[in-house]
C-alpha positions as CSV (number, residue, x, y, z in Angstrom):
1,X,-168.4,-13.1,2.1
2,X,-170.2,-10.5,3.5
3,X,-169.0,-7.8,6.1
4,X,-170.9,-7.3,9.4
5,X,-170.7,-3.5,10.6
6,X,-172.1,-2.9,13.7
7,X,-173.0,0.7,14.6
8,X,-173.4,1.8,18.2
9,X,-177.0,2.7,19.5
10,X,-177.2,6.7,19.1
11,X,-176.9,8.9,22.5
12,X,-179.2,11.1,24.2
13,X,-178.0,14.1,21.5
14,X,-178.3,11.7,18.6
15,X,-181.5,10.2,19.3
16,X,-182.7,13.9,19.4
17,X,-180.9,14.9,16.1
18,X,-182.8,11.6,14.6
19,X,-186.3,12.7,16.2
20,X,-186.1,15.9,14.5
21,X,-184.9,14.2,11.0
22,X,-187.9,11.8,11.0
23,X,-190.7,14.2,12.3
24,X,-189.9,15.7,8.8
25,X,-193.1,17.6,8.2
26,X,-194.4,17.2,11.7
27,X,-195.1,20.1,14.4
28,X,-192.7,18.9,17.2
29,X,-191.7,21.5,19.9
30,X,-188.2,21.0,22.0
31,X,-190.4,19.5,25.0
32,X,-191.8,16.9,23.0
33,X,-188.5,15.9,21.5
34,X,-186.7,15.7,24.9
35,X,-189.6,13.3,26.1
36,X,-189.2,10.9,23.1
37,X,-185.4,10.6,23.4
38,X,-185.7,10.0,27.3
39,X,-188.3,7.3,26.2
40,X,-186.1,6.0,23.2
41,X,-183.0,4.8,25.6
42,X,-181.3,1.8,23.9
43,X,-183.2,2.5,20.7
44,X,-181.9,1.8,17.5
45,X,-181.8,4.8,14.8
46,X,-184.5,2.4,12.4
47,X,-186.9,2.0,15.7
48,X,-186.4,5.9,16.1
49,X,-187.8,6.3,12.3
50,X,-190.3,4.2,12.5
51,X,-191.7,5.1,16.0
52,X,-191.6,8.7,14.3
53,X,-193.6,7.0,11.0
54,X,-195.9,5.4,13.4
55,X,-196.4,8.8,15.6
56,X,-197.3,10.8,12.3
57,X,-199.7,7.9,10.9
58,X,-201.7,8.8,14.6
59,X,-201.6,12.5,14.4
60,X,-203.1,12.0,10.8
61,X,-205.7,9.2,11.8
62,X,-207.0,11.8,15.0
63,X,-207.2,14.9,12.3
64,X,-204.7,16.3,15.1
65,X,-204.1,19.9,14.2
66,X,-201.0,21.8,16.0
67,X,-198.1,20.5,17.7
68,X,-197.8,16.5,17.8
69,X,-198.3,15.2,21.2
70,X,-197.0,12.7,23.1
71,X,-200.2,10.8,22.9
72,X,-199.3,9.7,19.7
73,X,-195.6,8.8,19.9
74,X,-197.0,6.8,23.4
75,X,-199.3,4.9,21.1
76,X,-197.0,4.2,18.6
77,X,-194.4,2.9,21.2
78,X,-197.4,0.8,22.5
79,X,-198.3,-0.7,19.0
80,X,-194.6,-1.2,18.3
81,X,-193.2,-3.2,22.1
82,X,-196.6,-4.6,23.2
83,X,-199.6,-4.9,20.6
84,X,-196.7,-5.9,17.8
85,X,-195.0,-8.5,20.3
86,X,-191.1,-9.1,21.5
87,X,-189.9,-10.2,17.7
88,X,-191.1,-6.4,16.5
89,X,-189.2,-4.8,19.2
90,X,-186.2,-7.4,18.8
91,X,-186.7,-6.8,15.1
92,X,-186.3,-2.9,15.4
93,X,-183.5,-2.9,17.5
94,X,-185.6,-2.0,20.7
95,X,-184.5,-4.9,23.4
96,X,-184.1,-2.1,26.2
97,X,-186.8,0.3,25.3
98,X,-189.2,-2.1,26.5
99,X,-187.8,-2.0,30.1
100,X,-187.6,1.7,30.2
101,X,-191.4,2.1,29.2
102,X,-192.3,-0.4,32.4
């Protein structure tokens, strides 16, 4: 039999911690960072990674050069809870996200 372990959703301070581990490689500056996490509420730490995997495959497809922006991590949240459809967001642990974009 298998064990379920459910871990809790991260908080503001984790979410930011998580931002910061999955722009790996990525110019992010603090401003950035706080915007993602007050856009990532109720998000799961695998929809933080890959909205962060998402973000960077933008700033790479726009030959972006500098900081990212929030440009890309808004169209990776769009692909992700709107283009991708409900199951995506369900999938990636995002159920309230979508309500805080709106």
């Amino acid at each position: 039999m298998d064990q379920a372990i459910e871990f809790p959703l991260p908080d503001d301070r984790g979410r930011g911690q998580l931002i910061r581990l999955y722009a790996c490689g990525l110019p992010v500056d603090e401003a950035l960072i706080d915007a993602v996490v007050r856009k990532t509420k109720n998000a799961s730490a695998a929809f933080i990674k890959e909205l962060m995997r998402r973000a960077a495959q933008y700033y790479i497809q726009n030959n972006c050069k500098g900081l990212l922006h929030l440009r890309e991590v808004d169209g990776a949240l769009e692909e992700m809870l709107f283009s991708g459809g409900s199951l995506n967001a369900s999938l990636l642990g995002a159920s309230g996200v979508a309500r805080e974009m709106a």
